[in-house]
CHARMM-style PDB file with segment names, atoms N, HN, CA, C and O in Angstrom:
ATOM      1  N   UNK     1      69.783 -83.531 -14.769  1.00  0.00      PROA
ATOM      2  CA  UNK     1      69.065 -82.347 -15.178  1.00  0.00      PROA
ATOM      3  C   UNK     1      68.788 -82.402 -16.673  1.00  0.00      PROA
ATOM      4  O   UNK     1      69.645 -82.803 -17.461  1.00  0.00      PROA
ATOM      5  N   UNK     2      67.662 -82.023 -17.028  1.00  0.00      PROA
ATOM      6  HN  UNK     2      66.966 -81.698 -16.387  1.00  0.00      PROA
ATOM      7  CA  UNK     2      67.416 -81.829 -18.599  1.00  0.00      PROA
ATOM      8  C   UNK     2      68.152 -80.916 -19.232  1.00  0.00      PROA
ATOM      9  O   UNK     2      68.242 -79.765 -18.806  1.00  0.00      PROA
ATOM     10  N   UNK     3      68.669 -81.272 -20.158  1.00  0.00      PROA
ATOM     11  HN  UNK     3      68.597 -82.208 -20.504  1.00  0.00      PROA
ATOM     12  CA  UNK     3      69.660 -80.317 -21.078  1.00  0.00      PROA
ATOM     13  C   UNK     3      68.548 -79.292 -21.653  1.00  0.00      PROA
ATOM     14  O   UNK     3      69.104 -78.219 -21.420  1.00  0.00      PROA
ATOM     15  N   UNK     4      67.774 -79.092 -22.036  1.00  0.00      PROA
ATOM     16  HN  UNK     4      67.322 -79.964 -22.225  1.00  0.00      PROA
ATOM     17  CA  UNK     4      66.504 -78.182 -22.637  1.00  0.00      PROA
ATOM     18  C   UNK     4      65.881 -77.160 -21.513  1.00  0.00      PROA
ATOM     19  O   UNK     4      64.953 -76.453 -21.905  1.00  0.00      PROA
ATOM     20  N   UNK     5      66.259 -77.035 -20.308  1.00  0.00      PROA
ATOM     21  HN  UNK     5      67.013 -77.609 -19.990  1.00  0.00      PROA
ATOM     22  CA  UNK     5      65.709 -76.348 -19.175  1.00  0.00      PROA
ATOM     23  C   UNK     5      67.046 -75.433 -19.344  1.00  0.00      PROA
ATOM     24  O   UNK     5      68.104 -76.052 -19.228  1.00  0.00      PROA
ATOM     25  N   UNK     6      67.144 -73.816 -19.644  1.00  0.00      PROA
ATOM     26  HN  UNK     6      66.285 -73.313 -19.738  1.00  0.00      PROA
ATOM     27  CA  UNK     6      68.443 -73.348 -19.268  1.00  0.00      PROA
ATOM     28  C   UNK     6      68.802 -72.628 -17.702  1.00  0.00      PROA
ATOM     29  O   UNK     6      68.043 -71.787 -17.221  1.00  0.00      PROA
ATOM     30  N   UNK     7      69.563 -72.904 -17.276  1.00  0.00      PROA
ATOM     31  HN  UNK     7      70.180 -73.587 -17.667  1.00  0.00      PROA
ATOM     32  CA  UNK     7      70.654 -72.829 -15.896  1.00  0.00      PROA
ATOM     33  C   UNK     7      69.551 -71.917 -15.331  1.00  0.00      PROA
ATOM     34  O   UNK     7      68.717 -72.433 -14.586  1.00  0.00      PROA
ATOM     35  N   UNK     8      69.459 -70.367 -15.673  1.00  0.00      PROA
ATOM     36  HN  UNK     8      70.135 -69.948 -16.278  1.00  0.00      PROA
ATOM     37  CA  UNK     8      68.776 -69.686 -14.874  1.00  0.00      PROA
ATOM     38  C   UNK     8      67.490 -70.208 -14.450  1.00  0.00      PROA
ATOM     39  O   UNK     8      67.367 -70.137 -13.227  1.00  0.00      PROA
ATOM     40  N   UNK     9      66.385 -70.762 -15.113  1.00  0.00      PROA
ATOM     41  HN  UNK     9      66.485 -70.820 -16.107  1.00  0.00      PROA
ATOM     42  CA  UNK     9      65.453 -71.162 -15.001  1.00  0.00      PROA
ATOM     43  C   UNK     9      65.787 -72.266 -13.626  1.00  0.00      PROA
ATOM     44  O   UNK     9      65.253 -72.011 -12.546  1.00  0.00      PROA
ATOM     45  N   UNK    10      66.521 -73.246 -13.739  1.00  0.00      PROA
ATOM     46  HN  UNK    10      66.954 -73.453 -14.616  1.00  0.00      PROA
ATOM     47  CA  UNK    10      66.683 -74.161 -12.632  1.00  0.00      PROA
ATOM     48  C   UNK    10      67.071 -73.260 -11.261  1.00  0.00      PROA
ATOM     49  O   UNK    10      66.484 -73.497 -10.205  1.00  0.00      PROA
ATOM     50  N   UNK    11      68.093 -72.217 -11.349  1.00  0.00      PROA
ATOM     51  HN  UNK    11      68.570 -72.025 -12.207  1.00  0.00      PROA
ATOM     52  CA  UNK    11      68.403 -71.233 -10.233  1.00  0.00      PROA
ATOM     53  C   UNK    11      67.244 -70.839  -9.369  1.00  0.00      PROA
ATOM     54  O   UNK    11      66.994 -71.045  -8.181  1.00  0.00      PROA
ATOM     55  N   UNK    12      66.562 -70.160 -10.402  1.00  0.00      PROA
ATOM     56  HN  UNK    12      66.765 -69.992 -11.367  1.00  0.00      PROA
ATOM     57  CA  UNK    12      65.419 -69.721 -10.396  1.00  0.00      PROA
ATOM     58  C   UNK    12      64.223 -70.485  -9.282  1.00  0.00      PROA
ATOM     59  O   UNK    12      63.753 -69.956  -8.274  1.00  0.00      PROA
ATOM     60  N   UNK    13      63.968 -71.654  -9.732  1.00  0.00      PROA
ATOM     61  HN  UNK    13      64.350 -72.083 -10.551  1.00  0.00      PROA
ATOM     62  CA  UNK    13      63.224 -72.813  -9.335  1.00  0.00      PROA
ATOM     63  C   UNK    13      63.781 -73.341  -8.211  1.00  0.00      PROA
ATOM     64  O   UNK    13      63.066 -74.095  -7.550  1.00  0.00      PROA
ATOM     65  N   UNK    14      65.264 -73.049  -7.714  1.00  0.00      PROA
ATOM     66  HN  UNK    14      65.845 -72.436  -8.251  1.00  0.00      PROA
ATOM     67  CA  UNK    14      65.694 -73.254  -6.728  1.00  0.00      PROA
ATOM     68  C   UNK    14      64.952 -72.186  -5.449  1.00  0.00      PROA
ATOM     69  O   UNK    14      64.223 -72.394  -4.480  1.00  0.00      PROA
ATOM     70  N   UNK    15      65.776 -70.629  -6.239  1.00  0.00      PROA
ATOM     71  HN  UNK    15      66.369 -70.459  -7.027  1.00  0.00      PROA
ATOM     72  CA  UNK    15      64.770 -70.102  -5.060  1.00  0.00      PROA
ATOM     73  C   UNK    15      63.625 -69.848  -4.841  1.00  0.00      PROA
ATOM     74  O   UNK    15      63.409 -69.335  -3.744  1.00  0.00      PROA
ATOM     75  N   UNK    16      62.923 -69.991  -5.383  1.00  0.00      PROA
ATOM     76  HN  UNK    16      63.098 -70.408  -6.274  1.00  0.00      PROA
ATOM     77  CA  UNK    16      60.905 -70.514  -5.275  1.00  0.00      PROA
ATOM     78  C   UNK    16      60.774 -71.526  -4.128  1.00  0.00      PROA
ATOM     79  O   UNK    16      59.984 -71.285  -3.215  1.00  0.00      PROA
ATOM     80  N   UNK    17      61.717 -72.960  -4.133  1.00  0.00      PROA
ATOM     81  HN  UNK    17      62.358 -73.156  -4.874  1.00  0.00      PROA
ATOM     82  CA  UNK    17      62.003 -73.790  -3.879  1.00  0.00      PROA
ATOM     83  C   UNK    17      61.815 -73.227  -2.242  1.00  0.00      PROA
ATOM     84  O   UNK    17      60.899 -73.470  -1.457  1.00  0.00      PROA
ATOM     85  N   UNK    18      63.345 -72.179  -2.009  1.00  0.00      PROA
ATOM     86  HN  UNK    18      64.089 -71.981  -2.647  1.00  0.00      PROA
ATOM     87  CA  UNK    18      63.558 -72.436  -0.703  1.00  0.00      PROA
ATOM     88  C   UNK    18      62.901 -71.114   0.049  1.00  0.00      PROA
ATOM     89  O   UNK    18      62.891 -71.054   1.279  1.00  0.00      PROA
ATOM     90  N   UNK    19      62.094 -69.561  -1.167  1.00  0.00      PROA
ATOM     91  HN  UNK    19      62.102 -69.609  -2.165  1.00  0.00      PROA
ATOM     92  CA  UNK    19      61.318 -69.212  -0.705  1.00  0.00      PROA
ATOM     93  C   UNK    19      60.043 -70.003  -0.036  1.00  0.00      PROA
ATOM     94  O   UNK    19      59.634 -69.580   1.045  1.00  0.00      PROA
ATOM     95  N   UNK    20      59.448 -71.051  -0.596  1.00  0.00      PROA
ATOM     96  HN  UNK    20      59.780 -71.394  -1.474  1.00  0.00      PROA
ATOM     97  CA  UNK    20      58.187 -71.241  -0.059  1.00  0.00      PROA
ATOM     98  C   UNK    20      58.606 -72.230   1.082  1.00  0.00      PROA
ATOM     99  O   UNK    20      57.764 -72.292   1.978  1.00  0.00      PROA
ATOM    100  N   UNK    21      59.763 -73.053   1.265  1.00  0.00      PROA
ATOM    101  HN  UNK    21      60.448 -73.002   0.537  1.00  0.00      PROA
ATOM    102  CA  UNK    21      60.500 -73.675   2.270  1.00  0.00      PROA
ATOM    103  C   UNK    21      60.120 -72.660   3.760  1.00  0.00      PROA
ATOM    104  O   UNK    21      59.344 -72.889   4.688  1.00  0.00      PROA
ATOM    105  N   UNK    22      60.893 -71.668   3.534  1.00  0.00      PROA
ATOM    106  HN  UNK    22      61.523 -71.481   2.780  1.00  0.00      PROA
ATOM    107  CA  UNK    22      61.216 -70.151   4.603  1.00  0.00      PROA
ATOM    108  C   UNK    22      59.860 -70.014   5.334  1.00  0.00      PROA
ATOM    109  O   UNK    22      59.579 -69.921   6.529  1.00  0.00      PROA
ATOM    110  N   UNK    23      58.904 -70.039   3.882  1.00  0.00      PROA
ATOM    111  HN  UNK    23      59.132 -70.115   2.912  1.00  0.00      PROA
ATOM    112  CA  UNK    23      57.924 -69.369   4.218  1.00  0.00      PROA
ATOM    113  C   UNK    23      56.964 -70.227   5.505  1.00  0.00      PROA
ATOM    114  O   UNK    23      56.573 -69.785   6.586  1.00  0.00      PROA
ATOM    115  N   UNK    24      56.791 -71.556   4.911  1.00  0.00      PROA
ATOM    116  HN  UNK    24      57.109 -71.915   4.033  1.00  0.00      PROA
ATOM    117  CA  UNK    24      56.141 -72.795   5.947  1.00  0.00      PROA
ATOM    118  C   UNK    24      56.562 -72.602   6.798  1.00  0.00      PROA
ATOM    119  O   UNK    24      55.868 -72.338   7.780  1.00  0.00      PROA
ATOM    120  N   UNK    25      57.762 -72.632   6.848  1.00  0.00      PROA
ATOM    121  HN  UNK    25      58.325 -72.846   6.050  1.00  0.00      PROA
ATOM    122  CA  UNK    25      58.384 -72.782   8.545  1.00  0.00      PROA
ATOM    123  C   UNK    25      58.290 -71.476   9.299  1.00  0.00      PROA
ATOM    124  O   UNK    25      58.076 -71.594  10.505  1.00  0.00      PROA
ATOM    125  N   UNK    26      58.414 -70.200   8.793  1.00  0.00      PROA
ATOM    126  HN  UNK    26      58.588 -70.104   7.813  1.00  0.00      PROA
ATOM    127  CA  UNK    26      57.481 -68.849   9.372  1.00  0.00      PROA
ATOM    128  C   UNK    26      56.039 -69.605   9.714  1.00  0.00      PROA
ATOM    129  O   UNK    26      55.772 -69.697  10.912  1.00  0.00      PROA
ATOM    130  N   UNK    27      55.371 -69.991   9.046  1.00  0.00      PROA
ATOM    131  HN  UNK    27      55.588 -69.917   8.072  1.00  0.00      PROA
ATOM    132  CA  UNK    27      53.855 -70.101   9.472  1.00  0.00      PROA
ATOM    133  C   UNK    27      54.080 -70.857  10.492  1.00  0.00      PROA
ATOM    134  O   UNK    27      53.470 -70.582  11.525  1.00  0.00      PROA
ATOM    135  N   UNK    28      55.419 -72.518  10.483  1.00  0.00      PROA
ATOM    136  HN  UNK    28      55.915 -72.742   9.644  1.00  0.00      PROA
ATOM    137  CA  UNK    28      54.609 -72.875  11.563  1.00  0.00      PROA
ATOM    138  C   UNK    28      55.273 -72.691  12.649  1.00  0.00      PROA
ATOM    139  O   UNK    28      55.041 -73.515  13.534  1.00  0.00      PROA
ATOM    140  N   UNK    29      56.205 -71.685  12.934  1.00  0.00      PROA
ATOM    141  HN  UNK    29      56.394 -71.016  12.215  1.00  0.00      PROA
ATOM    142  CA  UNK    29      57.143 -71.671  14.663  1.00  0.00      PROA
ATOM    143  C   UNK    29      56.018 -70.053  14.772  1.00  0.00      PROA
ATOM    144  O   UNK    29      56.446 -69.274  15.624  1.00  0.00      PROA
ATOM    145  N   UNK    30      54.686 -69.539  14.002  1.00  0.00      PROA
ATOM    146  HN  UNK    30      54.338 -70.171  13.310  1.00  0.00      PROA
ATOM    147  CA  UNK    30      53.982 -68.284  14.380  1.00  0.00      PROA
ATOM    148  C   UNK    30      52.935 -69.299  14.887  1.00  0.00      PROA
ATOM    149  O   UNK    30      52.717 -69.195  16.094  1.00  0.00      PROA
ATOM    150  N   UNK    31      52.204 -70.304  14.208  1.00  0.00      PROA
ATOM    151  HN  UNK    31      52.381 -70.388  13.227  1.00  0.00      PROA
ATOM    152  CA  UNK    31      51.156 -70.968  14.701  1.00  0.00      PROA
ATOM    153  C   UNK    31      51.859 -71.899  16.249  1.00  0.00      PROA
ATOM    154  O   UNK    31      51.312 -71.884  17.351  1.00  0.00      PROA
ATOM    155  N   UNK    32      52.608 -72.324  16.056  1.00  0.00      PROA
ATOM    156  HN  UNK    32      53.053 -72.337  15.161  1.00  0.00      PROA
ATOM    157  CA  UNK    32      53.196 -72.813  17.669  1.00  0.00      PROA
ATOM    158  C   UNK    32      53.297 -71.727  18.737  1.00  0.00      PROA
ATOM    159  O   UNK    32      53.218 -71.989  19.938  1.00  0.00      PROA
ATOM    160  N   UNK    33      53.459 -70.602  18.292  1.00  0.00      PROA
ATOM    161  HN  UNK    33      53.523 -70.390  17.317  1.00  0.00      PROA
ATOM    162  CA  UNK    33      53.894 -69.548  19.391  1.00  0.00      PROA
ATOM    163  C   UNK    33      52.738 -68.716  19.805  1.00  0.00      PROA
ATOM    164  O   UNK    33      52.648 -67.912  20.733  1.00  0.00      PROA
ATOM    165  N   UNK    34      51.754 -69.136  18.789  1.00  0.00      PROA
ATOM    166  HN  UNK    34      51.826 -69.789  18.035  1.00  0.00      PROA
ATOM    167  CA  UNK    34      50.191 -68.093  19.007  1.00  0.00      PROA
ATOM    168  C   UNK    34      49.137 -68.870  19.685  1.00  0.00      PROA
ATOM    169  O   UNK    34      48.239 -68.481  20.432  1.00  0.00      PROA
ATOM    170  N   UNK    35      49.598 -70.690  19.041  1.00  0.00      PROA
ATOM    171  HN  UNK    35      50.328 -71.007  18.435  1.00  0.00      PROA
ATOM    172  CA  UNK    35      48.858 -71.609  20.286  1.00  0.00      PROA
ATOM    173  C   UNK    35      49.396 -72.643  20.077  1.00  0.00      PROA
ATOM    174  O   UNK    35      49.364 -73.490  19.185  1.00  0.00      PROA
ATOM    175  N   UNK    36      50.154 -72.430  21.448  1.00  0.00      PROA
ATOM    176  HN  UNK    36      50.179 -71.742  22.174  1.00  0.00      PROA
ATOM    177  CA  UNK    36      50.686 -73.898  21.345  1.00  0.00      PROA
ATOM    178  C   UNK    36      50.264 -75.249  21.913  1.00  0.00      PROA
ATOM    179  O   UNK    36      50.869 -76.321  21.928  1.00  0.00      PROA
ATOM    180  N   UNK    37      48.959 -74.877  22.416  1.00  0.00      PROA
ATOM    181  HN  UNK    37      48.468 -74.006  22.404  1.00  0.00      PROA
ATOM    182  CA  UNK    37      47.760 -76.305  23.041  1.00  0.00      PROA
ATOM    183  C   UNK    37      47.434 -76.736  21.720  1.00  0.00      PROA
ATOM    184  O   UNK    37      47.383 -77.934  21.440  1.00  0.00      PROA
ATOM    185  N   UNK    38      47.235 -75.931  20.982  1.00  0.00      PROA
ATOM    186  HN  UNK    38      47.276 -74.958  21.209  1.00  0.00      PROA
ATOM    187  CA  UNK    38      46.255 -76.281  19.911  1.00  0.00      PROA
ATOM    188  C   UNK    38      47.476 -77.286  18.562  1.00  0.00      PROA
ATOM    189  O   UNK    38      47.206 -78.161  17.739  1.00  0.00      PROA
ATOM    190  N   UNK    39      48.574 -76.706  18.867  1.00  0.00      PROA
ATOM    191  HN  UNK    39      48.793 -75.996  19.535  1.00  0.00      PROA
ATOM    192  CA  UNK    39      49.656 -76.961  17.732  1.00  0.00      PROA
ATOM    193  C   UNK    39      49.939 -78.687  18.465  1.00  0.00      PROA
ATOM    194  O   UNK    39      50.301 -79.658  17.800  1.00  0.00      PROA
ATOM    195  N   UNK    40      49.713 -78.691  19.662  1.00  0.00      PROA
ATOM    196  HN  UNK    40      49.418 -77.902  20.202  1.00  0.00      PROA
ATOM    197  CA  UNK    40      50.235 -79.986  20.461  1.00  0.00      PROA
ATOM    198  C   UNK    40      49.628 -81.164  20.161  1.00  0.00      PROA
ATOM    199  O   UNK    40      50.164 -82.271  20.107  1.00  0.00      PROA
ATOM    200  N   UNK    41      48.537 -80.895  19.977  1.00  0.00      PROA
ATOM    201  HN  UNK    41      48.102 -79.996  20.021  1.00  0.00      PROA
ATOM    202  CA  UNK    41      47.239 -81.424  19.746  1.00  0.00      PROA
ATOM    203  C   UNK    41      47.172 -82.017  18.644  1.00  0.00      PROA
ATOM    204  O   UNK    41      46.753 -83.136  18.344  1.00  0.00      PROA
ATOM    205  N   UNK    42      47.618 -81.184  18.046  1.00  0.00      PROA
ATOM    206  HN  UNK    42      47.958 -80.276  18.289  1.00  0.00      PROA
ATOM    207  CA  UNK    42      47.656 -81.663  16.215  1.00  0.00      PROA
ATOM    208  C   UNK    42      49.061 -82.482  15.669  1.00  0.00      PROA
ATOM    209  O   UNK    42      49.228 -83.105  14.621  1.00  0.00      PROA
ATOM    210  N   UNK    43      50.179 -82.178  17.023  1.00  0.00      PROA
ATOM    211  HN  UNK    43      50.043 -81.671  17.874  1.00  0.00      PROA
ATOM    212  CA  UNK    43      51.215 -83.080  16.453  1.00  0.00      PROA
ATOM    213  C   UNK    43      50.821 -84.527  17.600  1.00  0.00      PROA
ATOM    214  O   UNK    43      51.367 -85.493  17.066  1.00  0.00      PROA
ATOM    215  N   UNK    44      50.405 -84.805  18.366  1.00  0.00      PROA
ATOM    216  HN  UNK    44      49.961 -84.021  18.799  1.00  0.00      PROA
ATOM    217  CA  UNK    44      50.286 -85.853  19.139  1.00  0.00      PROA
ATOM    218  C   UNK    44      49.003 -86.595  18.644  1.00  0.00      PROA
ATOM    219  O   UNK    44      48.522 -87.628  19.109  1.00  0.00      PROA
ATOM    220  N   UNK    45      48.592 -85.902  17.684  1.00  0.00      PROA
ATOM    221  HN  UNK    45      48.982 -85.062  17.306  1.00  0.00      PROA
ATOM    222  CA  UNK    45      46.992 -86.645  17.004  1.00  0.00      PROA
ATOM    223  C   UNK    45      48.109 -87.233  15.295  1.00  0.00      PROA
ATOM    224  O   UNK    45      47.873 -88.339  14.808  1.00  0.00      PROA
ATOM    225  N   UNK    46      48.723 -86.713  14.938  1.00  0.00      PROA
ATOM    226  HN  UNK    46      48.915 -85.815  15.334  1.00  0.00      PROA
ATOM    227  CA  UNK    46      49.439 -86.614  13.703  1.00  0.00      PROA
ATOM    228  C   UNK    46      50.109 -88.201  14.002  1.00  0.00      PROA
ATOM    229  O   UNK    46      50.044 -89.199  13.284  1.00  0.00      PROA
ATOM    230  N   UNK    47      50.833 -88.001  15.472  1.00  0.00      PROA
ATOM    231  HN  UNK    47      50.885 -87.190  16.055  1.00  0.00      PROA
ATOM    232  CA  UNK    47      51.901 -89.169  15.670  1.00  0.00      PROA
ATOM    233  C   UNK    47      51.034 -90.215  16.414  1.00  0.00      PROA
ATOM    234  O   UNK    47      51.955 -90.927  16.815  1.00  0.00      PROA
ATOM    235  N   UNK    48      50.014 -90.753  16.838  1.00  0.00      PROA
ATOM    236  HN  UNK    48      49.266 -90.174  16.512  1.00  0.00      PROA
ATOM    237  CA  UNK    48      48.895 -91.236  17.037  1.00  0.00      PROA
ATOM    238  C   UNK    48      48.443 -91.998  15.395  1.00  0.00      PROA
ATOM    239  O   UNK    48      48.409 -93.222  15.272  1.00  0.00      PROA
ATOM    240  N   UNK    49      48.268 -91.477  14.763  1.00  0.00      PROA
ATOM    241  HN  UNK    49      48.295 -90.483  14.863  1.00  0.00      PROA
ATOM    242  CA  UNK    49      48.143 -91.933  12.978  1.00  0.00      PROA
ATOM    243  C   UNK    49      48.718 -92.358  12.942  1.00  0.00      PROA
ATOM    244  O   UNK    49      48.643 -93.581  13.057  1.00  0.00      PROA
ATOM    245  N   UNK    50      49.982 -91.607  12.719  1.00  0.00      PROA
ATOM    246  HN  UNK    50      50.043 -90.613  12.626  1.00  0.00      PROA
ATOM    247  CA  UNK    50      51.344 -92.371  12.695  1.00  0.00      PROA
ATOM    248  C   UNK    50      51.604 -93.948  12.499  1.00  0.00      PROA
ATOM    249  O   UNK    50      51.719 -94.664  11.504  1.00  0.00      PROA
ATOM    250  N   UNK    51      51.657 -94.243  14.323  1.00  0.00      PROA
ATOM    251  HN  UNK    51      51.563 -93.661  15.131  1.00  0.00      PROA
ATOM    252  CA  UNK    51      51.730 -95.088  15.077  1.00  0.00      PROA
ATOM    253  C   UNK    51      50.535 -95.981  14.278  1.00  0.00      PROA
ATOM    254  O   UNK    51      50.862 -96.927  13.561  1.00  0.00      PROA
ATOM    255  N   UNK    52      49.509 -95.701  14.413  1.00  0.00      PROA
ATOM    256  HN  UNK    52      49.243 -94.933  14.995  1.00  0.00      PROA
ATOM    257  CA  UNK    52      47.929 -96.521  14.047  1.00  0.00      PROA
ATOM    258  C   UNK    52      48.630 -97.323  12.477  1.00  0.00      PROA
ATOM    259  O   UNK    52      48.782 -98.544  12.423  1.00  0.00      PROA
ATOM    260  N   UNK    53      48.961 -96.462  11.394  1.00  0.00      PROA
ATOM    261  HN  UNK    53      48.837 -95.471  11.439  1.00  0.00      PROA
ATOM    262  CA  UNK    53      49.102 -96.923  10.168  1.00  0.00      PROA
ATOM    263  C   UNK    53      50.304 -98.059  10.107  1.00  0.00      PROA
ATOM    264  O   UNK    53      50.272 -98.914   9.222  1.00  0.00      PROA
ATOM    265  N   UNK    54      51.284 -98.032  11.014  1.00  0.00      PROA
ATOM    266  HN  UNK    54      51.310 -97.337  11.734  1.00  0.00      PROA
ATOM    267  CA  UNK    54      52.592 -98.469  11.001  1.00  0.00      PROA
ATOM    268  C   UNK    54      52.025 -99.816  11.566  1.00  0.00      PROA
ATOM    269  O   UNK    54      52.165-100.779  10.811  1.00  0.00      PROA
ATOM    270  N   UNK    55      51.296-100.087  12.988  1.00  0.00      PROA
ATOM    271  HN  UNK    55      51.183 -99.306  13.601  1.00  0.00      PROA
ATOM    272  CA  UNK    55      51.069-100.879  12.943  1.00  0.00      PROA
ATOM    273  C   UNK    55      49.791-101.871  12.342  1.00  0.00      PROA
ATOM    274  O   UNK    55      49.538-103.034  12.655  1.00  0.00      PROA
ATOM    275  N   UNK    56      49.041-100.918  11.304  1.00  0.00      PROA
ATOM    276  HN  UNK    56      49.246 -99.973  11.050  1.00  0.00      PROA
ATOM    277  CA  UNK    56      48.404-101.923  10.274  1.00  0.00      PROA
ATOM    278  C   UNK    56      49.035-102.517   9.350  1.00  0.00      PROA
ATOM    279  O   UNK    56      48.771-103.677   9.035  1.00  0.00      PROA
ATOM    280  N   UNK    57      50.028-101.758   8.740  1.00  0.00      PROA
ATOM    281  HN  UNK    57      50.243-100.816   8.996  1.00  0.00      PROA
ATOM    282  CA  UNK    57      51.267-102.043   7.976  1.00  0.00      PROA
ATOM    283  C   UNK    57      51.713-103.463   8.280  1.00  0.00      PROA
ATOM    284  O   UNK    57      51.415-104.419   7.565  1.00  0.00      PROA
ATOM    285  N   UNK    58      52.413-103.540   9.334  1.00  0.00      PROA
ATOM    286  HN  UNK    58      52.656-102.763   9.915  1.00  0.00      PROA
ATOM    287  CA  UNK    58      52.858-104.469  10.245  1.00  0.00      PROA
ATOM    288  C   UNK    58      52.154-105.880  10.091  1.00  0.00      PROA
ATOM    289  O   UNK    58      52.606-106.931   9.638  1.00  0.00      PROA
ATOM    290  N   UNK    59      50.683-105.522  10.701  1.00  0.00      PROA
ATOM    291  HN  UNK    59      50.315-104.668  11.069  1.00  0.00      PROA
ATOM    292  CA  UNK    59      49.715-106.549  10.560  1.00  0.00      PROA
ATOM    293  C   UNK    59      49.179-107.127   9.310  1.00  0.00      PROA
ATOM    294  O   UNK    59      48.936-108.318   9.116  1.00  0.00      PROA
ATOM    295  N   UNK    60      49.046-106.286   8.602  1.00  0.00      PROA
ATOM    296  HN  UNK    60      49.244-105.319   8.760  1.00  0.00      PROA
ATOM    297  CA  UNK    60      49.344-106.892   6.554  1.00  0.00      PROA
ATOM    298  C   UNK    60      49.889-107.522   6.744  1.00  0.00      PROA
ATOM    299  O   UNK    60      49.385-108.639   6.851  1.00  0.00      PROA
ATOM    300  N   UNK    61      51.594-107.371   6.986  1.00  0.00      PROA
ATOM    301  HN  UNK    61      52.004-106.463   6.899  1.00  0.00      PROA
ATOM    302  CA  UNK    61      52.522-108.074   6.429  1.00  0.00      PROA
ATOM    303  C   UNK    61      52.582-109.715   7.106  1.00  0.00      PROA
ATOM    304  O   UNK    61      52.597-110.775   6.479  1.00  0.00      PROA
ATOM    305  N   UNK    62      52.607-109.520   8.445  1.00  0.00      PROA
ATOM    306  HN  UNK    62      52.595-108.659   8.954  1.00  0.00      PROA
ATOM    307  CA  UNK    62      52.175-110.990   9.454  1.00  0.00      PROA
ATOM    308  C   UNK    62      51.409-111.865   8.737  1.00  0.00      PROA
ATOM    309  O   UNK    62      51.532-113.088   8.664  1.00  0.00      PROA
ATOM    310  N   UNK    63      50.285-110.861   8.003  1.00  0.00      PROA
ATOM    311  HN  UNK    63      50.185-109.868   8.062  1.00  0.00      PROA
ATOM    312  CA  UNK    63      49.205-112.133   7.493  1.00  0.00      PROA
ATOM    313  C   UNK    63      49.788-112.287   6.246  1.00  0.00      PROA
ATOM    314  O   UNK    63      49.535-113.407   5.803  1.00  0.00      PROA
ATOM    315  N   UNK    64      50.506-111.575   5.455  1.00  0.00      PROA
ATOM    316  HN  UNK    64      50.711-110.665   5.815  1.00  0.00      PROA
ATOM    317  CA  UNK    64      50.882-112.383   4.073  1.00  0.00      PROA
ATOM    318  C   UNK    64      51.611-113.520   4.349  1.00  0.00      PROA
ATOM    319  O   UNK    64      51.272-114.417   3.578  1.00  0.00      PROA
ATOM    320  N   UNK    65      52.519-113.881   5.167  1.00  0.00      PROA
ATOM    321  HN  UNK    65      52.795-113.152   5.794  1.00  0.00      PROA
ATOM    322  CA  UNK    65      53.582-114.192   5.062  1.00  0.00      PROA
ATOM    323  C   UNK    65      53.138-115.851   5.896  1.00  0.00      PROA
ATOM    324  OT1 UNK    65      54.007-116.705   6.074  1.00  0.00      PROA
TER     325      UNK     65
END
């Protein structure tokens, strides 16, 4: 920690921290529960990428080597 930042300020920045934490995860178990076709969609397209990038990754590396 920087000695020039004082204690409260870091406290502080903590709970900002785990307010806006709280807050995401409110948005996303309301957006799963208001549609959850649509939320499915977007995590099975997400892990689809995923998958796609990992194995370009992969295939880089085969050809450097």
């Amino acid at each position: 920690m920087r000695s020039d930042v004082p204690a409260i300020s870091r406290k502080a920045s903590g709970v900002v921290k785990t307010v806006i934490i709280g807050a995401v995860v409110v948005f996303l178990v309301f957006y799963v529960m208001t549609s959850p076709t649509q939320a499915a969609t977007i995590v099975h397209a997400s892990w689809r990428l995923a998958v796609h990038l990992a194995h370009g990754a992969g295939d880089f590396v085969n050809k450097l080597a």
